[in-house]
C-alpha positions in Angstrom: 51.8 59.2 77.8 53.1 62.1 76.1 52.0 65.8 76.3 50.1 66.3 73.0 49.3 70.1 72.2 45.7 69.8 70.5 45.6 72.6 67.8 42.1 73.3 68.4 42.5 74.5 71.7 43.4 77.7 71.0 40.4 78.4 69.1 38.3 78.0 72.1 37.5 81.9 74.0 39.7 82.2 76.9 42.2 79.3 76.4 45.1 81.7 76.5 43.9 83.8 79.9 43.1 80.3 81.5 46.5 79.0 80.8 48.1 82.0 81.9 46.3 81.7 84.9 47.2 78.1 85.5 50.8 78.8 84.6 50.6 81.6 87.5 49.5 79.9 90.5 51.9 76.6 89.6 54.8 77.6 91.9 58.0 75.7 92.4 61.2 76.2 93.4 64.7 75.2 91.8 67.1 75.4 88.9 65.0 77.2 85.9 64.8 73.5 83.7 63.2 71.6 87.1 60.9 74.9 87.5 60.1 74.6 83.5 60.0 70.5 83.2 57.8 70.7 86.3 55.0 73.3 85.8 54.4 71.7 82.3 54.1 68.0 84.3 51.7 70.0 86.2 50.0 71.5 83.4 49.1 68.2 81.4 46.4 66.8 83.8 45.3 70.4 84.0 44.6 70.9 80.0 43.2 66.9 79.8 40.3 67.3 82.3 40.1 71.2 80.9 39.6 69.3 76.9 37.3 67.2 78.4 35.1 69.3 80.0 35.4 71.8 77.1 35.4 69.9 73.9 34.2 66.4 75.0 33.7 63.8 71.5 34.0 66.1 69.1 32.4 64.1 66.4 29.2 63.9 69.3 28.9 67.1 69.6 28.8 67.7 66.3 26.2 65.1 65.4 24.3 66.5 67.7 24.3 69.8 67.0 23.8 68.4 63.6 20.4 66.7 64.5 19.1 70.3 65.9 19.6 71.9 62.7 17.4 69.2 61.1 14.7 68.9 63.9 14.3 72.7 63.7 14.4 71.8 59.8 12.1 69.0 59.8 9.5 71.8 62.2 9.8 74.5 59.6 8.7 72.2 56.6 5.2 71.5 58.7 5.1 75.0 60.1 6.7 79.0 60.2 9.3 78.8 63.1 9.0 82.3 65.4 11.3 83.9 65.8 12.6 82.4 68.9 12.8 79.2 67.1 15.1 80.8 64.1 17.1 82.2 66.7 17.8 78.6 68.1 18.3 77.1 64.5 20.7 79.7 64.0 22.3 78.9 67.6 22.7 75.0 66.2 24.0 75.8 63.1 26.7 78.2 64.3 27.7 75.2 66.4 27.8 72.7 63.5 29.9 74.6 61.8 32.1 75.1 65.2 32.4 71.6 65.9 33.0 70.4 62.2 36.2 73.0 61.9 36.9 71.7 65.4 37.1 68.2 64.0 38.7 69.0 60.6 41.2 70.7 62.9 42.2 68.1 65.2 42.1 65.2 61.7 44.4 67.5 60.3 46.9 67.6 63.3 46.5 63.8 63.7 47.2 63.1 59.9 50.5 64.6 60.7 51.3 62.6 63.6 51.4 59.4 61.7 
């Protein structure tokens, strides 16, 4: 499978630093190319189980950040919410919007790839 550069990951805090560090501590030895050609070998498996553990289903965690913004919703329409619970509604909505330009992001790059 080919190395596919997601353009959402560098939207994510700390993506740079952590493939700075990654690039760092890959050390091999050789001709620059098989020093190059091999630390990005190294660095696919790295940045797949790092985009799974960061990002996950996108379209999931968007639904469900989603169904928090309408729970706390639904919650305000029989009640006030304190302020603890605007606080949280405010947490999922900053999320949905998060991972819906997270999504839009990664349709974008695919609807190129075709």
């Amino acid at each position: 499978m080919p190395f596919r550069f997601e353009n959402m990951w560098p939207k994510e805090e700390g993506f740079k630093e952590k493939v700075q560090v990654w690039w760092i501590e890959l050390n091999f030895r050789g001709f620059a190319s098989f020093v190059l050609a091999s630390k990005l070998k190294a660095l696919k498996p790295l940045l797949r189980d790092w985009n799974k553990l960061e990002f996950g289903k996108v379209e999931v965690n968007k639904a469900v950040a989603l169904n928090q913004v309408d729970f706390w919703d639904k919650v305000e329409l029989s009640r006030p919410l304190s302020d603890q619970e605007v606080e949280a509604r405010k947490g999922a909505k900053e999320d949905f919007k998060k991972w819906a330009l997270l999504e839009e992001i990664s349709w974008r790059q695919k609807s190129r790839e075709v």
